[in-house]
BAZAKOL-638210 format. One record per residue: residue number from 0; residue in one letter; chain; x, y negated, z of N, C-alpha, C, CB in turn. Coordinates in nm, 2 decimals. Glycine has a CB too. Example, Ala and Ser with C-alpha at 12.3 -4.5 7.8 and 13.67 -1.06 7.14 Angstrom:
2
NODE     k   r   c     n.c1     n.c2     n.c3    ca.c1    ca.c2    ca.c3     c.c1     c.c2     c.c3    cb.c1    cb.c2    cb.c3
NODE     0   a   A     1.32     0.57     0.78     1.23     0.45     0.78     1.32     0.33     0.78     1.13     0.45     0.90
NODE     1   s   A     1.28     0.22     0.71     1.37     0.11     0.71     1.29     0.00     0.79     1.41     0.06     0.57
//
This chain:
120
NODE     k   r   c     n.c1     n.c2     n.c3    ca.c1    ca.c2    ca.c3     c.c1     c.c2     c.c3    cb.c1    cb.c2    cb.c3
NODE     0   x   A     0.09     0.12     0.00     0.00     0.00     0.00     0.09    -0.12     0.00    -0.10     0.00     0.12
NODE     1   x   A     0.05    -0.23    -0.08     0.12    -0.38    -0.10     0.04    -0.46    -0.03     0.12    -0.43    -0.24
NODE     2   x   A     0.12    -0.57    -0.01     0.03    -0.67     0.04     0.11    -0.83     0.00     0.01    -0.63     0.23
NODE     3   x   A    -0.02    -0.79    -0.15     0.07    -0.88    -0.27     0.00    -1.02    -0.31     0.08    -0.79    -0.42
NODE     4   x   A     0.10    -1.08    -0.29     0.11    -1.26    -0.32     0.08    -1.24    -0.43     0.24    -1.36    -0.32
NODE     5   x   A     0.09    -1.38    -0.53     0.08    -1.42    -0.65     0.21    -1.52    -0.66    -0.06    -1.47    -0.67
NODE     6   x   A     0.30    -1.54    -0.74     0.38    -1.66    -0.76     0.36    -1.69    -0.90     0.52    -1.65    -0.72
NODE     7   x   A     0.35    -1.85    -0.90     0.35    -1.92    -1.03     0.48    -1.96    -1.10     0.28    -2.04    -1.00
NODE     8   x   A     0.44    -2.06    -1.18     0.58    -2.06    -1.28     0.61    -2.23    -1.21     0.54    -2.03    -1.52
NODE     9   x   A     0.55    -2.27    -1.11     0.62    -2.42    -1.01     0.67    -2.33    -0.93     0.52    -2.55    -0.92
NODE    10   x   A     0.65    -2.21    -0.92     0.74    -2.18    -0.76     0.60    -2.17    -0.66     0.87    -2.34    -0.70
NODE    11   x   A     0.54    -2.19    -0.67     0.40    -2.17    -0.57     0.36    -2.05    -0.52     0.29    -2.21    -0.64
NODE    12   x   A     0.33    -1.96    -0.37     0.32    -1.82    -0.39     0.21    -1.80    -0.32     0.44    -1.73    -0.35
NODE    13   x   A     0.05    -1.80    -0.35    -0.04    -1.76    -0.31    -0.09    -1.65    -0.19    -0.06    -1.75    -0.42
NODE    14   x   A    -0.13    -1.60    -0.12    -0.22    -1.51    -0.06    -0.32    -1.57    -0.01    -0.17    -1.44     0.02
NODE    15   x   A    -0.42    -1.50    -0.03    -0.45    -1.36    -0.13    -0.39    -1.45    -0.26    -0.65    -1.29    -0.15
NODE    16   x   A    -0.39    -1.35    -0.36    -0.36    -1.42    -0.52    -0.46    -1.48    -0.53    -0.34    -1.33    -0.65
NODE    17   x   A    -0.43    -1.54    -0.62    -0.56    -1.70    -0.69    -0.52    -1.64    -0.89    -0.45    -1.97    -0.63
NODE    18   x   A    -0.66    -1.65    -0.92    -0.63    -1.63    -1.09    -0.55    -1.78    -1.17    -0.81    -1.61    -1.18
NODE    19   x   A    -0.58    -1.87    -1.07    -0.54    -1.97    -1.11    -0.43    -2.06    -1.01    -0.66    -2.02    -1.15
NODE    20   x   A    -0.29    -2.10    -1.04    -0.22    -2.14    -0.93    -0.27    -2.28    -0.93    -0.06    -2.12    -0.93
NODE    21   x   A    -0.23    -2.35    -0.83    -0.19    -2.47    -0.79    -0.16    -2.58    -0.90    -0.09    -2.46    -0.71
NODE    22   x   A    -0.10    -2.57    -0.97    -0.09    -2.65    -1.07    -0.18    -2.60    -1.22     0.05    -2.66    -1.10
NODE    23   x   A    -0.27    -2.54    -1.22    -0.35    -2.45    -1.30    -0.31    -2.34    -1.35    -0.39    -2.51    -1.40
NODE    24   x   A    -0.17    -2.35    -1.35    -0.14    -2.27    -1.41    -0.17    -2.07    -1.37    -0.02    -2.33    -1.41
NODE    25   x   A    -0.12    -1.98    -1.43    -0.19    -1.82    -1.42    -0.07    -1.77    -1.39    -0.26    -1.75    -1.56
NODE    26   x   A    -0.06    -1.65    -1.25     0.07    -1.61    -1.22     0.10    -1.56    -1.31     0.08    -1.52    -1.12
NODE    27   x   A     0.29    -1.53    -1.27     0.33    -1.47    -1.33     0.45    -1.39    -1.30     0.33    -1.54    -1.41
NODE    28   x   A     0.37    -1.33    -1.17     0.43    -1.21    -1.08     0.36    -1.22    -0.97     0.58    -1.22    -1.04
NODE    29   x   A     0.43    -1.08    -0.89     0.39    -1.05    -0.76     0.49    -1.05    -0.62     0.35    -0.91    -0.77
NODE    30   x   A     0.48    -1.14    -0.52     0.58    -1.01    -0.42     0.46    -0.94    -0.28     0.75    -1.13    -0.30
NODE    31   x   A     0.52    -0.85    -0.25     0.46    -0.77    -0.15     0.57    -0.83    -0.02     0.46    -0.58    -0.19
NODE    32   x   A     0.41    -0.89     0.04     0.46    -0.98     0.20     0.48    -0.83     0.32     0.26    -1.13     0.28
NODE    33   x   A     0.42    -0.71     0.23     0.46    -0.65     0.36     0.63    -0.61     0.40     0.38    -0.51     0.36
NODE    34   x   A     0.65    -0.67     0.32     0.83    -0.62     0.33     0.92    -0.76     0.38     0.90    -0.56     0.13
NODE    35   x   A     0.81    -0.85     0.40     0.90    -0.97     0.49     0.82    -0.99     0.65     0.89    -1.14     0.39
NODE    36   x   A     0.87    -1.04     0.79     0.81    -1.09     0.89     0.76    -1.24     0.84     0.91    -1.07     1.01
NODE    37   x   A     0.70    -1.24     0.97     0.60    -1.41     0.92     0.63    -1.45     1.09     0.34    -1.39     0.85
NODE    38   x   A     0.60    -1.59     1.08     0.59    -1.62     1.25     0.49    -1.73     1.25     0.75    -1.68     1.33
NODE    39   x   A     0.42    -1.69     1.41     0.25    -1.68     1.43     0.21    -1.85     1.44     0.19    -1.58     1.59
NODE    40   x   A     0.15    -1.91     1.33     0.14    -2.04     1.32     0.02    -2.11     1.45     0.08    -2.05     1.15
NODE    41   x   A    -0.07    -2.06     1.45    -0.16    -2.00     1.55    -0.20    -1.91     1.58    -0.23    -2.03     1.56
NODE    42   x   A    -0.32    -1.89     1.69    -0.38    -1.76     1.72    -0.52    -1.77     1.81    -0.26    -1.68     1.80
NODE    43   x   A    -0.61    -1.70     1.81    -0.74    -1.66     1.89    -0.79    -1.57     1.87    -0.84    -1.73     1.89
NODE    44   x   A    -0.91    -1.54     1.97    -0.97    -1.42     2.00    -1.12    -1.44     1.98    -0.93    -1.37     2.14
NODE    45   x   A    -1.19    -1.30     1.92    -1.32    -1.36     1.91    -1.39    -1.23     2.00    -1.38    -1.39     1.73
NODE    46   x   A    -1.47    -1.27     2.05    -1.53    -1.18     2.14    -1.65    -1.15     2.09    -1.54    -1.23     2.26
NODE    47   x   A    -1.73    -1.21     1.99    -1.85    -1.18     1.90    -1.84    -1.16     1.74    -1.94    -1.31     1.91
NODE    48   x   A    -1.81    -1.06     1.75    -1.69    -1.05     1.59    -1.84    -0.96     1.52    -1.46    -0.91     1.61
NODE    49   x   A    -1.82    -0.99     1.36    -1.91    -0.89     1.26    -1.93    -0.74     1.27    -1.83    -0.89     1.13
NODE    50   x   A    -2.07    -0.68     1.25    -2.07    -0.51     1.25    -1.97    -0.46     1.24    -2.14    -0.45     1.15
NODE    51   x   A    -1.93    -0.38     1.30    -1.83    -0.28     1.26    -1.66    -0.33     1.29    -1.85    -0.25     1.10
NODE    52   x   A    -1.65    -0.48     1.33    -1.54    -0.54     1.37    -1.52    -0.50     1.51    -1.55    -0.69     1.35
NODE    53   x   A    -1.38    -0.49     1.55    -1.32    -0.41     1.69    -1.34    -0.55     1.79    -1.12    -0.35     1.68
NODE    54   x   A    -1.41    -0.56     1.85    -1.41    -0.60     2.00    -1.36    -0.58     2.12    -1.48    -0.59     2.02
NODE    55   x   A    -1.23    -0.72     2.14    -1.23    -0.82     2.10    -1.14    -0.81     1.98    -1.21    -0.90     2.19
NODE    56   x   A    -1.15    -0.89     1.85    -1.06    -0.92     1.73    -0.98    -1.03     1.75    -1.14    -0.94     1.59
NODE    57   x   A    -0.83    -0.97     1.77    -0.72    -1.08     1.77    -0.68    -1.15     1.64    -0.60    -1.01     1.83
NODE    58   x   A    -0.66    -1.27     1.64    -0.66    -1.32     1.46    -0.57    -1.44     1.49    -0.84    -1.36     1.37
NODE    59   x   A    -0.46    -1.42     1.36    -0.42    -1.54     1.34    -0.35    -1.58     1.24    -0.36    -1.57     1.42
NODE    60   x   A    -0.31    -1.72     1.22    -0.24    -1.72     1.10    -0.11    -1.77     1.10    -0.31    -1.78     1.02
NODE    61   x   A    -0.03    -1.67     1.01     0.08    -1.67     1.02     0.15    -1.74     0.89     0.11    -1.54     1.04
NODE    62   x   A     0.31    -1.77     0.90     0.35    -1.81     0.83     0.45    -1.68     0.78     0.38    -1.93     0.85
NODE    63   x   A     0.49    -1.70     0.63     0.61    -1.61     0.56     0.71    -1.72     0.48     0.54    -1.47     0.43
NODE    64   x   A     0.81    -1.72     0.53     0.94    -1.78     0.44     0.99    -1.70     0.34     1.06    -1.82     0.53
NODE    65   x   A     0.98    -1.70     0.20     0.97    -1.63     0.09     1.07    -1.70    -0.02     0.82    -1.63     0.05
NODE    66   x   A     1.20    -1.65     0.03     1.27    -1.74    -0.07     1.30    -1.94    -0.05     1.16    -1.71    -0.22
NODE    67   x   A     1.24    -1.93     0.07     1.22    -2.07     0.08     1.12    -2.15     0.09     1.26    -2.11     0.01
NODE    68   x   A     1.03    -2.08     0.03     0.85    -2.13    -0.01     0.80    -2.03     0.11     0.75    -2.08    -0.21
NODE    69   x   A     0.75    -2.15     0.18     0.58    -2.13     0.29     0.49    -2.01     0.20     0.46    -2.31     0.29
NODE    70   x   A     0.46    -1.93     0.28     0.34    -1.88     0.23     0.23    -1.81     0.39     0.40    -1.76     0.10
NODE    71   x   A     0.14    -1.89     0.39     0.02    -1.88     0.49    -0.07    -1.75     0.49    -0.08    -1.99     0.47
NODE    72   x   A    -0.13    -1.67     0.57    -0.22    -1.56     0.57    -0.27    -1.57     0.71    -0.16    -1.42     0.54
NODE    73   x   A    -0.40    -1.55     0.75    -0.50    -1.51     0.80    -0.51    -1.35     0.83    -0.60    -1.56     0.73
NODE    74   x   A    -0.50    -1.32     0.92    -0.45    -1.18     0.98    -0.53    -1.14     1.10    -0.29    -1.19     1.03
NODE    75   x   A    -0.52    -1.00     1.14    -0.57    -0.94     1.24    -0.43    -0.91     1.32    -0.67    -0.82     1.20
NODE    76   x   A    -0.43    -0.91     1.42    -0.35    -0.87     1.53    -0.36    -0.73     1.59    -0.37    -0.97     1.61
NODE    77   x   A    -0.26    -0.68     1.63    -0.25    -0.59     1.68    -0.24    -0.57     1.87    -0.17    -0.55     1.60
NODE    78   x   A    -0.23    -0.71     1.91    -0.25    -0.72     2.01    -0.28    -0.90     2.08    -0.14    -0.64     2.05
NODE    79   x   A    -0.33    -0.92     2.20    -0.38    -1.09     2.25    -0.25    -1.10     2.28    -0.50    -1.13     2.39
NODE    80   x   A    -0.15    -1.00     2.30    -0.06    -1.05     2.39     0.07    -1.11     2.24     0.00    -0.90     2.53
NODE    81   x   A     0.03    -1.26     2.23     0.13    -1.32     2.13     0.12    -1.50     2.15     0.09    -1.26     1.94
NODE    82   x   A     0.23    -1.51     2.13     0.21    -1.69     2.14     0.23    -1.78     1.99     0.36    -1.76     2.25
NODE    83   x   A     0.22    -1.85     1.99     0.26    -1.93     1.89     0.42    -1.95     1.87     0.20    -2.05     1.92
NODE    84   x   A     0.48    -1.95     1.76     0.61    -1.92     1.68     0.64    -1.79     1.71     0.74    -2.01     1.73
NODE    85   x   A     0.62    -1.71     1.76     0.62    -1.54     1.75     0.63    -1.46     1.60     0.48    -1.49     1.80
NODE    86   x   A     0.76    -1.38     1.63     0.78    -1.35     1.50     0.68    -1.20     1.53     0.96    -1.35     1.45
NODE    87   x   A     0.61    -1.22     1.38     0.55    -1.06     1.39     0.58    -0.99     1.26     0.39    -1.05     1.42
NODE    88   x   A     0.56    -0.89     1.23     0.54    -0.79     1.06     0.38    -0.72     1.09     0.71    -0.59     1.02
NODE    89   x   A     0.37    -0.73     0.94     0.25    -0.64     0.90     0.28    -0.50     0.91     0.22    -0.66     0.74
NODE    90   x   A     0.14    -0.42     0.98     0.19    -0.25     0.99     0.03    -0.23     0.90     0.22    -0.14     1.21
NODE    91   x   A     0.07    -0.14     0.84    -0.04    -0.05     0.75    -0.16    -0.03     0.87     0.05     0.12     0.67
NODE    92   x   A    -0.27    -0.02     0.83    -0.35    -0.02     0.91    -0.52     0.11     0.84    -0.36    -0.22     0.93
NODE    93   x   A    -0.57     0.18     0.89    -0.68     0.25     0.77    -0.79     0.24     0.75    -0.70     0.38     0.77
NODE    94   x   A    -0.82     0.14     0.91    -0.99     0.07     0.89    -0.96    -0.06     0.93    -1.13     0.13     1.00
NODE    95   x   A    -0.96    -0.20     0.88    -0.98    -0.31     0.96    -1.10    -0.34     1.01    -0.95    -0.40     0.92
NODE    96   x   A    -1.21    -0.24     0.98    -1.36    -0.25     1.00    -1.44    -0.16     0.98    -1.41    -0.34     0.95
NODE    97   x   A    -1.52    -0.08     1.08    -1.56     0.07     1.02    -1.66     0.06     0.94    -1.61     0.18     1.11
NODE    98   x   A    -1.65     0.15     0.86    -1.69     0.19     0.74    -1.84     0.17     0.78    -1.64     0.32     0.70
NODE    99   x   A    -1.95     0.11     0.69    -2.12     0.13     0.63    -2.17     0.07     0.78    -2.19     0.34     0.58
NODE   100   x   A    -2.11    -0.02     0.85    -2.18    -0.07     0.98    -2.14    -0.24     0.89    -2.08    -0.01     1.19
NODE   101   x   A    -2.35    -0.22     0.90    -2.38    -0.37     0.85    -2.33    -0.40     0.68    -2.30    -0.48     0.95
NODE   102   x   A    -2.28    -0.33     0.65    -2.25    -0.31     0.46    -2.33    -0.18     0.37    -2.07    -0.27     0.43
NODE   103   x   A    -2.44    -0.26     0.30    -2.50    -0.14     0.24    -2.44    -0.02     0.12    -2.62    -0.20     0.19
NODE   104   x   A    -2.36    -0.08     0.10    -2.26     0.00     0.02    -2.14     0.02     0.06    -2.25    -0.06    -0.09
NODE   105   x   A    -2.11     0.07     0.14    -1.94     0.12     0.18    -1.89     0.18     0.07    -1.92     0.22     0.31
NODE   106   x   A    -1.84     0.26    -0.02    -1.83     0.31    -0.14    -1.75     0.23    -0.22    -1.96     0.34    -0.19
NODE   107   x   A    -1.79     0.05    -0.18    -1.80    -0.04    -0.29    -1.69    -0.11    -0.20    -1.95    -0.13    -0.34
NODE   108   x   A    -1.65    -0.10    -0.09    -1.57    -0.16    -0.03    -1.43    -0.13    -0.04    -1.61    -0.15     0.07
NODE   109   x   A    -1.29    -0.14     0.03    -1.18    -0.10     0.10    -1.16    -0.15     0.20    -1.07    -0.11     0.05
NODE   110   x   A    -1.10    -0.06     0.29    -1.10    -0.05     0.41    -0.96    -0.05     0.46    -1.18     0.06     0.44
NODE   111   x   A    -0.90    -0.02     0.42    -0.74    -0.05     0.45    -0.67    -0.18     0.45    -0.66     0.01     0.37
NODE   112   x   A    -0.57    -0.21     0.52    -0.51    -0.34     0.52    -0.45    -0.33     0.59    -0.57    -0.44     0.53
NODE   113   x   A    -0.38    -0.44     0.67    -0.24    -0.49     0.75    -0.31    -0.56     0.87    -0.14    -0.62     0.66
NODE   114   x   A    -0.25    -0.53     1.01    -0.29    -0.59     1.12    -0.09    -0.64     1.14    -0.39    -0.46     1.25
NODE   115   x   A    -0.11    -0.77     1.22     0.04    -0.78     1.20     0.07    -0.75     1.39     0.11    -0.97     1.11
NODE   116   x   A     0.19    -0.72     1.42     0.26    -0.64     1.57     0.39    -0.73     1.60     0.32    -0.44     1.54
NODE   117   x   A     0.37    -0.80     1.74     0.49    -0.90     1.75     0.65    -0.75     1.75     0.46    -1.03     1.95
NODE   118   x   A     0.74    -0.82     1.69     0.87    -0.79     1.65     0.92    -0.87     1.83     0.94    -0.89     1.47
NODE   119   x   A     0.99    -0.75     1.87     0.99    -0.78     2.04     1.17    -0.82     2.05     0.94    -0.60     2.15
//
């Protein structure tokens, strides 16, 4: 599993990808953020989270230095216990949300993704 940017032809590197960059322009490549750490821009906890979301859902957003270029993501946590500038990595993850609770089509979904784990 990847967990793949978009970069443009300014140097711009998206997540999630965008069909269209920042300067209009249309990527023209990929990198996979799971193979770099990010450090935790902010962070909270929700205690009234969506069907099938783990209670309580730790979430934050992190930063990745990619060559030099910022690149931002919105993440699930693997644990409350993290502060702000905390370096963490993405770990493969097989449900961020169980399956057909409150989605009438699970089938149509994916369920896999990245929760990120502070780097101690």
């Amino acid at each position: 599993m990847t967990m793949d940017a978009y970069r443009y032809d300014d140097g711009s590197i998206t997540y999630p990808g965008h069909p269209i960059g920042p300067d209009g322009s249309e990527p023209v490549g990929t990198v996979d953020l799971s193979e770099y750490t990010a450090e935790v821009v902010t962070w909270t906890t929700s205690h009234a989270t969506p069907p099938g979301v783990r209670e309580p859902n730790h979430l934050a957003i992190v930063e990745f230095d990619v060559e030099g270029t910022a690149v931002r993501a919105l993440c699930q946590l693997t644990t409350g216990d993290v502060e702000t500038g905390d370096e963490v990595r993405p770990v493969e993850c097989d449900e961020l949300r169980e399956p057909g609770a409150g989605i009438r089509e699970p089938e149509s979904q994916s369920w896999d993704g990245y929760r990120f784990e502070p780097i101690e």
